[in-house]
Backbone as a ProteinNet text record, in pm:
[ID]
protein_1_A
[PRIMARY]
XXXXXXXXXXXXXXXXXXXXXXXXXXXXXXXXXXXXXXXXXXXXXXXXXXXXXXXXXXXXXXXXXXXXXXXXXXXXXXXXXXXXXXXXXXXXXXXXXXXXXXXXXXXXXXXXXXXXXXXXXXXXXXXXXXXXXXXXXXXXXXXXXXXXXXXXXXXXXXXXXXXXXXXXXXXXXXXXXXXXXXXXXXXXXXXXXXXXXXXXXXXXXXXXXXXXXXXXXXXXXXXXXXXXXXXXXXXXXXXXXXXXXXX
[TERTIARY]
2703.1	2569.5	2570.7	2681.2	2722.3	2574.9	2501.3	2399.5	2244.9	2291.7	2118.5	2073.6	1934.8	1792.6	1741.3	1768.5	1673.2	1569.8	1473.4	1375	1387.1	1387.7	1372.9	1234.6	1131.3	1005	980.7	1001.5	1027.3	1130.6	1187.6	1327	1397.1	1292.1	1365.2	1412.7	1384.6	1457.3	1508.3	1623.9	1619.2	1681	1649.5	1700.4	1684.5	1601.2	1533.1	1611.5	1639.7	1748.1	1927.5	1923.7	2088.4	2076	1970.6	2040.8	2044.1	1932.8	1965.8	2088	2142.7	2269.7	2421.7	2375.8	2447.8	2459.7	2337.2	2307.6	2374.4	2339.4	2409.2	2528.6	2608.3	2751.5	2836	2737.5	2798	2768.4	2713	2706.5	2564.2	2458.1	2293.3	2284.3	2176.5	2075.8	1912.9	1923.4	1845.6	1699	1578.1	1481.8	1435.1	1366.8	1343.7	1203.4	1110.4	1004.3	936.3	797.7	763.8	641.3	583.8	451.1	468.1	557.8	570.8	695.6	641.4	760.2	835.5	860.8	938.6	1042.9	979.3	1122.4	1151.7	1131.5	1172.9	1261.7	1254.3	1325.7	1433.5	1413.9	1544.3	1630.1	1583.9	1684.5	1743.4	1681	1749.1	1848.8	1849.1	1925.9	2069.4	2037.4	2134.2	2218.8	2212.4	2251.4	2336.1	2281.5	2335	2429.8	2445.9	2511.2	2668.5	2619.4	2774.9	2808.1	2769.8	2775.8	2699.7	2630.1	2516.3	2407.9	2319.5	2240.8	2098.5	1966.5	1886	1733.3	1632.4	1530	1402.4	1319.9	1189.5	1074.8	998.7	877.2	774.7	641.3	595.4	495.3	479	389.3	345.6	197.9	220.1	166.4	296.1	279.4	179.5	33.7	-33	-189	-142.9	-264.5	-180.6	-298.2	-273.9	-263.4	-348.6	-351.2	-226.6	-192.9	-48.7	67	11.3	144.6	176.8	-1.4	-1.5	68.5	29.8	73.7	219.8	273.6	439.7	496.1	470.9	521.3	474.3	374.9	353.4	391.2	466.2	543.7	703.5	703.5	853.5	871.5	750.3	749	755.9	691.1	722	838.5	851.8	1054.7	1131.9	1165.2	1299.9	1267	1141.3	1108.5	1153	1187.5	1271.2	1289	1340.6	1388.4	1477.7	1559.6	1694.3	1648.3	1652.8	1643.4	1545	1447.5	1366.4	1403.1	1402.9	1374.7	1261.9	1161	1071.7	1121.9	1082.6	1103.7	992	907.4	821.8	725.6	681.8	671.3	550.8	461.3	398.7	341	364.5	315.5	233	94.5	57.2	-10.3	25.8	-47.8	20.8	20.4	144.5	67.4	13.5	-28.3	-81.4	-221.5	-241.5	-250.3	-257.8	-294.4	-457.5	-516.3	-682.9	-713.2	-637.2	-708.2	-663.9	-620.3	-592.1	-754	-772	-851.1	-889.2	-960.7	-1032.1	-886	-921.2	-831.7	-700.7	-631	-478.8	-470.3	-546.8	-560.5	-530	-626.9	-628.4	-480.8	-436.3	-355.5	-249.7	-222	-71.7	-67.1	-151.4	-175.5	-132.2	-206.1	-226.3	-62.9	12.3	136.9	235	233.8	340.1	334.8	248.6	209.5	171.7	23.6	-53.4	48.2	91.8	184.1	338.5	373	496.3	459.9	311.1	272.3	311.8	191.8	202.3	287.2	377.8	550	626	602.8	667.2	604.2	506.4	433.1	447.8	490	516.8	643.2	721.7	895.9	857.2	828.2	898.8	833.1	713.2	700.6	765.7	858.2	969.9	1071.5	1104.2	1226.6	1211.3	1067	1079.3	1189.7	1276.8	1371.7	1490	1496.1	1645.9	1664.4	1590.5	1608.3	1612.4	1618.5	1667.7	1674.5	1660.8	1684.6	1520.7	1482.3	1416.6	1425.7	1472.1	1453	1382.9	1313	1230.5	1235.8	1257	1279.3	1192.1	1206.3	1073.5	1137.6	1135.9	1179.7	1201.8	1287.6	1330.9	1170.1	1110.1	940.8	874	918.7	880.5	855	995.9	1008.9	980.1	1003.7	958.9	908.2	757	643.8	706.3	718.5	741.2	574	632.6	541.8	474.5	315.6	287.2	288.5	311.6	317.7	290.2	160.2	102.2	49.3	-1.5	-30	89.6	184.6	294.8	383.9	404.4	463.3	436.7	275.2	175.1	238.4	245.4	280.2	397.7	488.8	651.3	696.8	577.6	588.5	573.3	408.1	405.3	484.3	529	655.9	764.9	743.6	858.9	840.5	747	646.8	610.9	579.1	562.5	704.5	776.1	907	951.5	957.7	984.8	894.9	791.9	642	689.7	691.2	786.8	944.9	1000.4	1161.8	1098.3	1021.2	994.3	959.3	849.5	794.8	869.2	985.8	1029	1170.9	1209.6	1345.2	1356.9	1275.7	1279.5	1292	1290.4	1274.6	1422.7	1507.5	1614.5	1615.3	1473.1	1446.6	1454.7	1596.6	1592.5	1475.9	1436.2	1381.6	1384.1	1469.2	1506.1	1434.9	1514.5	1461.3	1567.3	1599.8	1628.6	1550.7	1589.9	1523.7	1671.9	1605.4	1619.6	1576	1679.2	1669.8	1622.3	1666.3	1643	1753.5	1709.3	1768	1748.5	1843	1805.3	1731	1628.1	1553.6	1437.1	1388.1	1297.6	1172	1150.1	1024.6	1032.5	1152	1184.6	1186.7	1227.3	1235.1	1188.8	1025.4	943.6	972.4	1014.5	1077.4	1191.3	1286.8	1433	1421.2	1401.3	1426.3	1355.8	1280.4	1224	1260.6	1341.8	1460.7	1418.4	1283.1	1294.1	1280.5	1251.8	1200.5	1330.6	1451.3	1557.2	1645.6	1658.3	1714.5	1701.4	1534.7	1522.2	1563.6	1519.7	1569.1	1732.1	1771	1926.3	1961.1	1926.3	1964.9	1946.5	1858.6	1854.7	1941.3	2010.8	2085.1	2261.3	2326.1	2421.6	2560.7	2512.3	2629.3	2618.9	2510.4	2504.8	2466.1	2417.4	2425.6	2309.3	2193.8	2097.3	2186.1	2141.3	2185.6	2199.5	2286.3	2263.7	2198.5	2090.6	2072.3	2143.2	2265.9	2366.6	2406.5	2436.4	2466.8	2338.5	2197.9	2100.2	2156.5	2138.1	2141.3	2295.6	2416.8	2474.7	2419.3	2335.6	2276.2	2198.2	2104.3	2019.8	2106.6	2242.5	2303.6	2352.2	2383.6	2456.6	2362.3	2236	2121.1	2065	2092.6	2057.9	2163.8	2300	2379.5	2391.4	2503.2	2536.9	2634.2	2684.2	2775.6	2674.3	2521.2	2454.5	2364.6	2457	2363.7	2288	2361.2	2305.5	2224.5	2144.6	2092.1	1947.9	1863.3	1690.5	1600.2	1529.5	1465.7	1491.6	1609.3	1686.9	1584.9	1630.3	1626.5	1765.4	1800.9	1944.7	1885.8	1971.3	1916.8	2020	1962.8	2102.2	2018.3	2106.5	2015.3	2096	2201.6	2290.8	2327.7	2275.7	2279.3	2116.1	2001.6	1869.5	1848.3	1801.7	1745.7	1826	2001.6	2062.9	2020.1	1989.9	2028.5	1867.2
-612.3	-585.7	-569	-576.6	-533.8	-614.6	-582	-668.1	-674.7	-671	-630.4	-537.6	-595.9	-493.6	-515.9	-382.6	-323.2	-202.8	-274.9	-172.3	-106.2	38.6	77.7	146.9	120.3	191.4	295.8	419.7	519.3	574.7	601.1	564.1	687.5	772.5	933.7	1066.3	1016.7	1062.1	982.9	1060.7	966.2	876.3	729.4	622.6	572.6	552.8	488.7	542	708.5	787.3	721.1	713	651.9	520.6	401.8	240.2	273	334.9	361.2	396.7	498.2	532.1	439.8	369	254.6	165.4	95.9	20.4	41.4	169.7	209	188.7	265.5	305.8	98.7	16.6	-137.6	-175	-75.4	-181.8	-218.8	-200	-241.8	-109.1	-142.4	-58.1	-40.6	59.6	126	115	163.5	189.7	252.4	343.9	429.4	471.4	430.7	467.8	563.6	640	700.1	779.8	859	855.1	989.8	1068.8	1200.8	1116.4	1142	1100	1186.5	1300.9	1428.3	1389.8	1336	1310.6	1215.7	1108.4	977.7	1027.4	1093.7	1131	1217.7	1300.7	1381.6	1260.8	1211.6	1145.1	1052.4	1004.9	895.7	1017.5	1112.1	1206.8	1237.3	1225.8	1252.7	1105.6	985.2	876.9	863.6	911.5	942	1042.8	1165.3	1212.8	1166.7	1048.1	1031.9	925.6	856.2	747.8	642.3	643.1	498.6	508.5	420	403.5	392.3	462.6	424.9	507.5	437.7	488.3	502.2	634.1	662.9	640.4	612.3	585.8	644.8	664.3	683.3	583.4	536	448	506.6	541.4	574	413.4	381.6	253.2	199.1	310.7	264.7	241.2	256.5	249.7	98.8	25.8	-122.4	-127.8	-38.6	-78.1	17.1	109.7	168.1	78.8	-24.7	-152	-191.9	-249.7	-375.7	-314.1	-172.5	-113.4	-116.7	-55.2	-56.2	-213	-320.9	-423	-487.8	-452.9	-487.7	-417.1	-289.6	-229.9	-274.9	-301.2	-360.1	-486.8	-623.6	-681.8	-682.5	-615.6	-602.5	-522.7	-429.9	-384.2	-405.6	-511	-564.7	-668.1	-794.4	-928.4	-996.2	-906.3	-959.2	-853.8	-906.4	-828.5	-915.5	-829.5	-930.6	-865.5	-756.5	-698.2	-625.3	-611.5	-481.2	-471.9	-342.2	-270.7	-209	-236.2	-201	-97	48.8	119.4	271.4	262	342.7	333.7	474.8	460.2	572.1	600.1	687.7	656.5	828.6	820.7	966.5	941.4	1080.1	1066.9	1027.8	1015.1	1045.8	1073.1	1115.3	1156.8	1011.1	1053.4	933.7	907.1	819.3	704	557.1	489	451.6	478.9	508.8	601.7	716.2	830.8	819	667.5	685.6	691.9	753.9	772	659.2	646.8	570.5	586.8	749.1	772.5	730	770	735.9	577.2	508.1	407.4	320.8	352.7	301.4	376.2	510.1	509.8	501.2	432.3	344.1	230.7	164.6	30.7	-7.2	116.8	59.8	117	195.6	229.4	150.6	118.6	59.5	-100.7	-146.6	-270.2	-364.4	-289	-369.9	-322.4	-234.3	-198.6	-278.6	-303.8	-388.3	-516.6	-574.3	-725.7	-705.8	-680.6	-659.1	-653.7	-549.8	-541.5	-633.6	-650	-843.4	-956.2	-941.8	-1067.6	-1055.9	-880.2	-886.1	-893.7	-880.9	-910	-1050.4	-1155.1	-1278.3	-1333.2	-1286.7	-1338.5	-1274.5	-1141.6	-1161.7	-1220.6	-1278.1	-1330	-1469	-1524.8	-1696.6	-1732.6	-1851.4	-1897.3	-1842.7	-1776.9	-1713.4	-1660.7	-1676.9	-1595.9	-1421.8	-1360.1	-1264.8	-1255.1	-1081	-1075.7	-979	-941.3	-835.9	-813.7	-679	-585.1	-508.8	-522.9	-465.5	-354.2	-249	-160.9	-137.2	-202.7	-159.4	-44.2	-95.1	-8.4	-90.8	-10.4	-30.5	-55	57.4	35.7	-35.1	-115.9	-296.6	-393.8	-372.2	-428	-371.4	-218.3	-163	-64.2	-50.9	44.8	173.7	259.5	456.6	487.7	575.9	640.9	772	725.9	821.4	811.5	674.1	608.2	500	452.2	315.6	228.1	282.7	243.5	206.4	364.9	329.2	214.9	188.1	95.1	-88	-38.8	-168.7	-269.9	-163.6	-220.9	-228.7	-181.6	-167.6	-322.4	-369.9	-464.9	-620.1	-567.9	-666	-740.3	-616.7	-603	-725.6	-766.1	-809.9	-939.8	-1003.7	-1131.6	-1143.9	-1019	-1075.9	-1098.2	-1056.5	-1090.9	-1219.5	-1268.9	-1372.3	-1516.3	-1452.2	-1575.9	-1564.1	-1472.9	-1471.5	-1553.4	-1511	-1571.5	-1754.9	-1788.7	-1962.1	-1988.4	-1908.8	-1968.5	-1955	-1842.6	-1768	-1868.1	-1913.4	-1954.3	-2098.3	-2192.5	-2288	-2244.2	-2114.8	-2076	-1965.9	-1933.6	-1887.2	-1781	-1691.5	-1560.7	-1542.8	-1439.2	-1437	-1305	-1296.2	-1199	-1142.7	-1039.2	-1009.4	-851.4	-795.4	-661.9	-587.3	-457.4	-416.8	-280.7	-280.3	-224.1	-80.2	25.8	130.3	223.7	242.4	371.3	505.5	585.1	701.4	792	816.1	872.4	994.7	1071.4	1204.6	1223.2	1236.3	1191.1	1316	1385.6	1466.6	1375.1	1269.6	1206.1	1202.4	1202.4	1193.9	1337.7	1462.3	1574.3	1634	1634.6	1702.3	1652.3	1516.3	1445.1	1492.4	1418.3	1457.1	1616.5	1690.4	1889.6	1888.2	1827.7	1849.7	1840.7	1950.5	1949.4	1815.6	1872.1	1768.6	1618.2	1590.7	1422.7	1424.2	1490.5	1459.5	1431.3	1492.2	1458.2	1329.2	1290.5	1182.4	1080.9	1064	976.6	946.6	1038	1012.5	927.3	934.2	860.4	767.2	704.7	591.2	484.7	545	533.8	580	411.2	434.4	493.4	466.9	589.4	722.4	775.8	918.4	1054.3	919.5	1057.5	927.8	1012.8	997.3	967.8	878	799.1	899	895.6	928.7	827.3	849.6	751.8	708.4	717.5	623.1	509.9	545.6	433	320.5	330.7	265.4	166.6	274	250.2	136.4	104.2	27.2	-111.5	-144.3	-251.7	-244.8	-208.7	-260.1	-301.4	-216.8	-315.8	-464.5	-427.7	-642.7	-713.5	-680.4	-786.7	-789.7	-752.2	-699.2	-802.2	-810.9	-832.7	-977.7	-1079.6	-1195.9	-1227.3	-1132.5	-1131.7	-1217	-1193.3	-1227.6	-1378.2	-1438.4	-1526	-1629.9	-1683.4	-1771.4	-1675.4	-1568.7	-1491	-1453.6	-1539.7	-1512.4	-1505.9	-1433.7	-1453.5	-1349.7	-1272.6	-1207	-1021.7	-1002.3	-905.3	-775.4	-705.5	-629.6	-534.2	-473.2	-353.7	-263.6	-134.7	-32.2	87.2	92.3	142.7	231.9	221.5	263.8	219.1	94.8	18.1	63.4	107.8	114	26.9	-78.4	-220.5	-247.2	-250.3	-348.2	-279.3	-140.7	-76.1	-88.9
-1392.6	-1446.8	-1599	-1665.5	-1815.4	-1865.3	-1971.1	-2063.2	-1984.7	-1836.8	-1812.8	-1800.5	-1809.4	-1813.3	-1699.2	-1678.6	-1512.5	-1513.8	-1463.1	-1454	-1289.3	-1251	-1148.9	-1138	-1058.7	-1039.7	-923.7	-930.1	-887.6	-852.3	-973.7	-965.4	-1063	-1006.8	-1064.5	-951.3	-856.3	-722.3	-611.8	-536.1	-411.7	-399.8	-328.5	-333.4	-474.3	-537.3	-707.8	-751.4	-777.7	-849.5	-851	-719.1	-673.3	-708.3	-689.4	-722.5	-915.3	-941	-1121.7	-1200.2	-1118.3	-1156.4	-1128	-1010.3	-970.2	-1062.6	-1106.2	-1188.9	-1310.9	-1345.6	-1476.9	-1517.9	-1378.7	-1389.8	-1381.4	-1358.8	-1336.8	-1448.4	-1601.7	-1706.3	-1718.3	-1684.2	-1710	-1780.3	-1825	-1909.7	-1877.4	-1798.3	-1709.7	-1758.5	-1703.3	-1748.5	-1634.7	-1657.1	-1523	-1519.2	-1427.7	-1468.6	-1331.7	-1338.5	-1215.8	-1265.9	-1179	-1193.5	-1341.4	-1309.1	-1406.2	-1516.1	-1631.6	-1747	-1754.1	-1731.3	-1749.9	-1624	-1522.9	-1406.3	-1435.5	-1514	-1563.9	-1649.6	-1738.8	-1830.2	-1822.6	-1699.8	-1616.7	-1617.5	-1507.4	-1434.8	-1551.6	-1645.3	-1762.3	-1769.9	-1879	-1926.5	-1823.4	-1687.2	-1606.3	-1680.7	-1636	-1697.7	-1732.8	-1917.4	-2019.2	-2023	-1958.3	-1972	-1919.3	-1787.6	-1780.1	-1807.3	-1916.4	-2009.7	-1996.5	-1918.1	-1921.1	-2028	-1973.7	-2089.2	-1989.9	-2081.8	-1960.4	-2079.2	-2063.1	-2092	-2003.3	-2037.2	-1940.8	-1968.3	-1828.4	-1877.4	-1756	-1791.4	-1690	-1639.2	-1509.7	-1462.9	-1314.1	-1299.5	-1158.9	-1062.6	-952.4	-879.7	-798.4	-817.5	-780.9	-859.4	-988.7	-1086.1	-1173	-1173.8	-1196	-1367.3	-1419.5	-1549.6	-1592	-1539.1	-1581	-1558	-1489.6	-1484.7	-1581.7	-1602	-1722.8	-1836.2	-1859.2	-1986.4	-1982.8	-1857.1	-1917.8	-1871.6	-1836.2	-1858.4	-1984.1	-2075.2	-2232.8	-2281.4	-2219.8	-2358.1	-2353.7	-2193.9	-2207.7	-2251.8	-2255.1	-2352.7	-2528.6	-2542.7	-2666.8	-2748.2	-2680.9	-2690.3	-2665.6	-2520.8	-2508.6	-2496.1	-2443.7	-2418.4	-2293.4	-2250.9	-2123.1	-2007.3	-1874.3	-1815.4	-1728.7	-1652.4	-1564.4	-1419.5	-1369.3	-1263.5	-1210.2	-1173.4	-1102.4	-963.4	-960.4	-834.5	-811.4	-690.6	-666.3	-566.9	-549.1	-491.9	-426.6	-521.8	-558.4	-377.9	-349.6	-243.4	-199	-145.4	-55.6	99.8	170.1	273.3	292.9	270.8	284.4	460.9	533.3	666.4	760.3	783.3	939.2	1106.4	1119.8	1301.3	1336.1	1460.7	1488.5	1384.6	1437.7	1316.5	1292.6	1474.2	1472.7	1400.2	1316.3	1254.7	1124.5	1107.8	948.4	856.5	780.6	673.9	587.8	539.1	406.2	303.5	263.9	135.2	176.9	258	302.4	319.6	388.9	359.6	257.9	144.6	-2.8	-91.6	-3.8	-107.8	-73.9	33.3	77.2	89.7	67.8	22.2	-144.3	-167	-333.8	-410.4	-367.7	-434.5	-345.4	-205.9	-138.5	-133.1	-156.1	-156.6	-271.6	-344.2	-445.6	-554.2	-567.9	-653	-712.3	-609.4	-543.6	-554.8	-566.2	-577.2	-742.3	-825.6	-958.3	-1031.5	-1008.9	-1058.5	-1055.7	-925.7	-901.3	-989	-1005.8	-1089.4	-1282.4	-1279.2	-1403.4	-1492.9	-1363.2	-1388.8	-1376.5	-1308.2	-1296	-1427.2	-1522.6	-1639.8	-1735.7	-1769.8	-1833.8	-1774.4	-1648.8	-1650.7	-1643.3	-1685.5	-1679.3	-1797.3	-1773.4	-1889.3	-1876.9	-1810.1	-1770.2	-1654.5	-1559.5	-1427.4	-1405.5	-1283.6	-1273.1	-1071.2	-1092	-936	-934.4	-830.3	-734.3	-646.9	-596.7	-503.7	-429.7	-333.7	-290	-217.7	-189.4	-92.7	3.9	143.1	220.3	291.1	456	517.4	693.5	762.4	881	1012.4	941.2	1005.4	977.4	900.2	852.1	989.4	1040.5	1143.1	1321.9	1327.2	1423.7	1388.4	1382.3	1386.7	1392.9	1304	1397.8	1400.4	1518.8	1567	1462.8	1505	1348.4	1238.2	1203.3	1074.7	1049.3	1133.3	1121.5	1009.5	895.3	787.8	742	695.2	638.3	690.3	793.7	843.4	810.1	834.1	783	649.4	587.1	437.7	400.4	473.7	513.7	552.3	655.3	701.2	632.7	510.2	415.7	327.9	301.3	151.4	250.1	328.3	416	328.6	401.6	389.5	247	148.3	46.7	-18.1	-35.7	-66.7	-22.9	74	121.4	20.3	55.7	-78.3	-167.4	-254.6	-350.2	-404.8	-307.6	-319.5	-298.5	-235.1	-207.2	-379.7	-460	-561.3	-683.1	-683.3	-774.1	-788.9	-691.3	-672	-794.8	-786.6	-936.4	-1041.5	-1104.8	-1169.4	-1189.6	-1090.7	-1105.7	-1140.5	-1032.7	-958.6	-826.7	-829.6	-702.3	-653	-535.7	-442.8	-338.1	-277.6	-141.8	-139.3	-9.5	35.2	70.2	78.8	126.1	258.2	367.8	450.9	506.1	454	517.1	646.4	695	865.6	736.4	862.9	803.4	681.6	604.3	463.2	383.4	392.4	327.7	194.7	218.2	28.4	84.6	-35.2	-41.1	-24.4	-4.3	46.5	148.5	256	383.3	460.4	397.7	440.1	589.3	512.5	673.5	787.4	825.1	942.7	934.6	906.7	939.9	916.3	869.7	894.2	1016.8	1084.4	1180	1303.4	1378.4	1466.1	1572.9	1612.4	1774.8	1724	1639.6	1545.9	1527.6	1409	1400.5	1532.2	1609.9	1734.4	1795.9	1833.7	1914.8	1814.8	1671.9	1581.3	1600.2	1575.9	1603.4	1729.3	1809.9	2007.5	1968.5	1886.2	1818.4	1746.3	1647.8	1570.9	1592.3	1643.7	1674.4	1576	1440.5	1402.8	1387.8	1434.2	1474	1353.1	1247.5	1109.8	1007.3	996.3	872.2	753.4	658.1	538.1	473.6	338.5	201	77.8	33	-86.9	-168.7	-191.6	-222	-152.2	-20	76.4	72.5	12.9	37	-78.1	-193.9	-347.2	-333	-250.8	-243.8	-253.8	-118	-24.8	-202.5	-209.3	-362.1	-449.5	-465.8	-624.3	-567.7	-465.3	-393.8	-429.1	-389.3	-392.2	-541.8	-632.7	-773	-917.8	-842	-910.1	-884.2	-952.2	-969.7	-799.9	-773.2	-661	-488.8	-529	-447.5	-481.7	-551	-623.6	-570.7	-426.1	-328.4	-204.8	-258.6	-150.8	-253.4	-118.1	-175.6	-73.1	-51.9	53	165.2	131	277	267.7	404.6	433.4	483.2	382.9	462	487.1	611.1	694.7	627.9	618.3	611.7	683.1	799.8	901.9	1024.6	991.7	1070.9	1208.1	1245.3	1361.6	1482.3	1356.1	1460.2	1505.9	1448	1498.5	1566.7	1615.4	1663.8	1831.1	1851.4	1929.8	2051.6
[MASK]
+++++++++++++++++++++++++++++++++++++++++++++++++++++++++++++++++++++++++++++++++++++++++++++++++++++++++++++++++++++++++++++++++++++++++++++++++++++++++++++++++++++++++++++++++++++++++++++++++++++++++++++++++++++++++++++++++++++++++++++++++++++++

């Protein structure tokens, strides 16, 4: 990764937190952005402190003109970009998917999805003329619905398909576009489930290696698909999942 520029978008905790530091520690030069600049700017500082390089910004992923703004500011300060990771994520809904709301609705759409379109459309015009990669982070409920999380899942599911549209139009151009899809993962966005004895349990019977992720292990699967090492890979989907789907 020595010489590129990666933008990570929500990418001051968590999984975003771990592929950034990944990123870092391979030689890129970070950019870290998220809805609070002060946790953008934590997490850069973490970085830096153990020798990378990485600057903050704030964008929240589901306000459109906070896009436009930090992809014209990253135009006009670096002109380019090599890598994004889309990562940035909400789920404020948790139950039927008949009782999802208006508001919950609109606002897991608009940070997990419309968010994730945009970002995408504004990396592949810094990376026309030289290529790059994108990352998408959906999720394992992409592919099989959880229970109680029908919206979230919804758009779990999009991110699939749009990635894929993507990687067809992007690929002449010598952008790649894949996904990575996560099981379950210890991340403070994940918490209230997994602490949640009887959910943690049945989740587990599930999952044949017997133990919830660390966001590092995610943040792995994102640098493969990120780096040169994946260079004939567009379009894909990797699971890191602990063997849910297979099971």
């Amino acid at each position: 990764m020595d010489g590129k520029l990666a933008l990570v978008n929500g990418g001051s905790r968590g999984i975003g937190a771990a592929a950034a530091k990944l990123l870092a520690a391979q030689g890129a030069h970070v950019l870290i952005s998220s809805r609070r600049l002060e946790s953008s700017q934590q997490a850069a500082q973490e970085i830096a402190a153990a020798g990378g390089r990485a600057d903050a910004f704030a964008c929240h992923a589901g306000d459109l003109d906070q896009i436009d703004t930090l992809f014209a500011t990253l135009r006009e300060r670096f002109g380019r970009l090599d890598v994004l990771i889309n990562n940035a994520a909400t789920n404020p809904y948790f139950g039927p998917v008949l009782g999802t709301t208006r508001e919950a609705f609109e606002k897991t759409v608009s940070v997990n999805l419309r968010g994730y379109f945009y970002a995408t459309v504004g990396a592949i015009e810094l990376m026309k003329g030289h290529g790059g990669s994108i990352v998408n982070v959906a999720s394992i409920s992409g592919i099989a619905p959880m229970l109680n999380q029908g919206i979230y899942s919804i758009t779990k599911g999009a991110i699939i398909t749009m990635t894929q549209s993507f990687a067809i139009e992007a690929a002449p151009l010598g952008i790649r576009v894949n996904a990575v899809l996560p099981g379950f993962t210890r991340t403070r966005f994940s918490a209230a489930l997994i602490d949640d004895a009887g959910f943690s349990a049945s989740a587990l019977e599930r999952v044949p290696l017997k133990r919830f992720a660390q966001p590092e292990e995610i943040a792995t699967a994102i640098g493969y698909l990120a780096c040169d090492a994946a260079s004939y890979i567009t379009g894909s989907c990797l699971t890191a999942d602990g063997g849910y789907l297979a099971g």
